[in-house]
N, C-alpha and C positions, 0 to 999 in steps of 0.2 A: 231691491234687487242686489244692491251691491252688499247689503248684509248679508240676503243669504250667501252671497257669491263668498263672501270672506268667510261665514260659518263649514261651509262645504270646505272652502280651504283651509280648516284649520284643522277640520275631520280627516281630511286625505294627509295632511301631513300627520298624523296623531296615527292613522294607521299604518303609514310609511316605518314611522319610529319603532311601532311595533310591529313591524314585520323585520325590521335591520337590527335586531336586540343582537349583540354584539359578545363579542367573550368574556366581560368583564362582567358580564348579567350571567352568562356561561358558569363562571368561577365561583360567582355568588350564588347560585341556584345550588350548585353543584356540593357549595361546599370545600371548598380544595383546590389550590393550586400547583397545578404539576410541571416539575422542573427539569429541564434536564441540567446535567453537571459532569463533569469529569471522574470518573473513578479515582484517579488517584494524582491529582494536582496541585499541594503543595504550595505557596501557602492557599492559593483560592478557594481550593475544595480538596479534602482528603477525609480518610476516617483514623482518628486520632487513636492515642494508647488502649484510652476505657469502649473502644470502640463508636466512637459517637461521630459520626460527618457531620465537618465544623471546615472553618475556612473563612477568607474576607468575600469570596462571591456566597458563601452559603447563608453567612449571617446577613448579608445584605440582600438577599431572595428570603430570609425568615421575616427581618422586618418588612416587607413588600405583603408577606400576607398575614402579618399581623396589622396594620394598615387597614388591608383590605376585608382583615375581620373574620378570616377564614383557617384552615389546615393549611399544612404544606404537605407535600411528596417530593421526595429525590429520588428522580431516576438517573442510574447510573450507567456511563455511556464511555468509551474509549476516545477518546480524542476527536477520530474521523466518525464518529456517530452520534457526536452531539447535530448537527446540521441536521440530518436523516433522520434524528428524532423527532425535531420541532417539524420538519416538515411534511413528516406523516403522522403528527396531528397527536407523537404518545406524549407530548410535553406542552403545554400553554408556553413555554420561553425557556431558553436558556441561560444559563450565568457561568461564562469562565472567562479567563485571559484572553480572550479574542479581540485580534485584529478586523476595523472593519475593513476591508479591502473591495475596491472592488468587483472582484470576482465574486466574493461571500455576499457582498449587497445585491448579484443580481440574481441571490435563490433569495434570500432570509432581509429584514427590514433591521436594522441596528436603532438602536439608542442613540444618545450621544455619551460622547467619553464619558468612564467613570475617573480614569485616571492615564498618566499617561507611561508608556515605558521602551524598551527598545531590545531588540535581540544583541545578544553579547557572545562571545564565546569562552571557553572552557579547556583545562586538559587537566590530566594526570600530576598532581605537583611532582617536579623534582624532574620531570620530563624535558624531552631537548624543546617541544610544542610550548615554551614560554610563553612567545608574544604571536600575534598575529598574523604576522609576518613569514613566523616559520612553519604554522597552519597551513600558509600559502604555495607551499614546496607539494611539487605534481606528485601525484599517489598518494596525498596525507588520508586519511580514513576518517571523515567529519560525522558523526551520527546527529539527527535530526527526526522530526517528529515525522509523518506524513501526513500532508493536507495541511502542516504549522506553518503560519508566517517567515519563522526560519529556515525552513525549506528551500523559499523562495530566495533568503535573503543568502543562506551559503551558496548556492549555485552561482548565483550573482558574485560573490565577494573569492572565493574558492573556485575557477572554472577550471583548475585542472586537480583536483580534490577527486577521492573517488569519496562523493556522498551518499552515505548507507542511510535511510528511511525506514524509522521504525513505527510501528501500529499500535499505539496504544497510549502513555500519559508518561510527561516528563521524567521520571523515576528513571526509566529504560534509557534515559542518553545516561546520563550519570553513570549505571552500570556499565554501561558498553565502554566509555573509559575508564572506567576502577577495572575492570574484569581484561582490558587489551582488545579488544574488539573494535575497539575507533581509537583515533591518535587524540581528536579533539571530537568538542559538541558544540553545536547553535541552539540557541534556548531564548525565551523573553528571560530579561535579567532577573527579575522579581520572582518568577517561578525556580531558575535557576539558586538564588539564595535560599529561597525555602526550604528546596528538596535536598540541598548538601547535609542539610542539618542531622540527617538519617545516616550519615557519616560519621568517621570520627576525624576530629578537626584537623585542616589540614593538608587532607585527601585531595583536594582541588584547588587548581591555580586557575582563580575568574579575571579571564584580561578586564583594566582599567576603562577599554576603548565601549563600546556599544556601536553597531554597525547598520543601525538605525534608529529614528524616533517613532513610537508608533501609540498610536494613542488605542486604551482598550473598550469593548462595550459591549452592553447585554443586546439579545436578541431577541424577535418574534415573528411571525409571518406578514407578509404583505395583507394579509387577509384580517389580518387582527388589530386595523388601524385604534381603534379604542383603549386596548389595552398598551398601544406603543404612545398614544399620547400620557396614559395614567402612568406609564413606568417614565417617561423624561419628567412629569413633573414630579413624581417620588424622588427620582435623583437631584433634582434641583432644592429639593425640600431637604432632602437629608444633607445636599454641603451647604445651605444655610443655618441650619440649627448645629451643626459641627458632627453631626453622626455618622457622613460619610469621611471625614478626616479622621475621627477618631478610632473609624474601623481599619482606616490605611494605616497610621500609625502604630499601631497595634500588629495587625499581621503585614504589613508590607515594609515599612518605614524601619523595624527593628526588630529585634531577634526576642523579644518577649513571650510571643507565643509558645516560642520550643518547649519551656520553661513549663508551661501548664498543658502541653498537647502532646 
């Protein structure tokens, strides 16, 4: 009796398994993993001179499905439509500079850190907006991403700032102070050294300070527990064998990339 009792229990869990076949059975069936990413996010994700989208999120979502034995796809998304992709289902996860925060953790499920960094700010060199402090003066004209951790963090640091919010991918604060449209910008600092690079040097005076610490991390849904435990341990795999330092180093850590991208 208790045999069969345990064979019937090993059947019902056997068909339990396969009835919960999960996303990672998804990807693999499927063939492909679909990403979402930033259109134009510098160093993370951008599409370079020879036209190729390259980045340190992108190469680290290539190795994830090389890994996983499959394609990749990059789907390209504005800033505020990375979230809205993964969770109407056009992206298996996302990978950019994102802060978990929060608010962000009670749509989307985060990883754990890939790395850690902090919003800073920015102006015009040669501008009276030197240091922090003078960003601080009522009426400055701070531009900021909309939906960016920055966002959150100039209203906070700036409350008598008129902060303009822009739609789309780091590029646009940069312009908006090269061009006079904002006095100053709040940016993750990592993204902010990237994208000056599209400058000519000089152009930009990045304060010393960082007006917070915030650590970054890839994304997926609540619904896709399988594939969010196979992406923590790909992360942990890649900074043990050194492939996640070496991708930082490389696009984040120094100015090497510019050089070839």
């Amino acid at each position: 009796m208790i045999t069969k009792l345990f064979v019937a229990g090993i059947a019902m869990l056997g068909m339990s398994v396969a009835a919960s076949a999960g996303t990672l059975d998804d990807i693999t069936k499927r063939g492909e993993l679909r990403v979402a990413v930033q259109t134009q996010g510098p160093p993370f994700s951008m599409v370079d001179q020879a036209g190729k989208r390259t980045g340190s999120a992108v190469e680290l979502a290539e190795l994830m499905a090389k890994e996983m034995g499959v394609k990749i796809t990059f789907l390209d998304f504005d800033w505020d439509g990375l979230i809205p992709a993964l969770l109407s289902s056009k992206a298996d996860l996302l990978v950019a500079d994102m802060t978990p925060t929060l608010p962000r953790a009670m749509k989307v499920a985060f990883t754990k850190p890939f790395m850690f960094t902090g919003s800073t700010v920015f102006a015009k060199a040669g501008s009276k907006f030197g240091s922090i402090d003078a960003c601080k003066a009522a009426g400055t004209k701070i531009a900021v991403l909309l939906g960016a951790t920055g966002e959150k963090v100039a209203k906070e640091t700036f409350p008598d700032a008129d902060i303009k919010s822009y739609k789309g991918g780091g590029p646009l604060l940069l312009d908006a102070v090269n061009n006079g449209q904002a006095d100053c910008g709040v940016n993750d600092v990592s993204a902010v050294k990237g994208q000056q690079a599209a400058y000519p040097a000089g152009t930009f005076t990045i304060m010393p300070e960082t007006l917070s610490k915030e650590p970054l991390a890839f994304a997926t849904r609540y619904d896709e527990q399988d594939l969010l435990i196979w992406m923590n341990l790909f992360l942990d795999q890649v900074a043990l064998d050194g492939r996640l330092q070496k991708n930082l180093d490389y696009w984040v850590n120094s100015d090497a990339w510019k050089k070839e991208h």
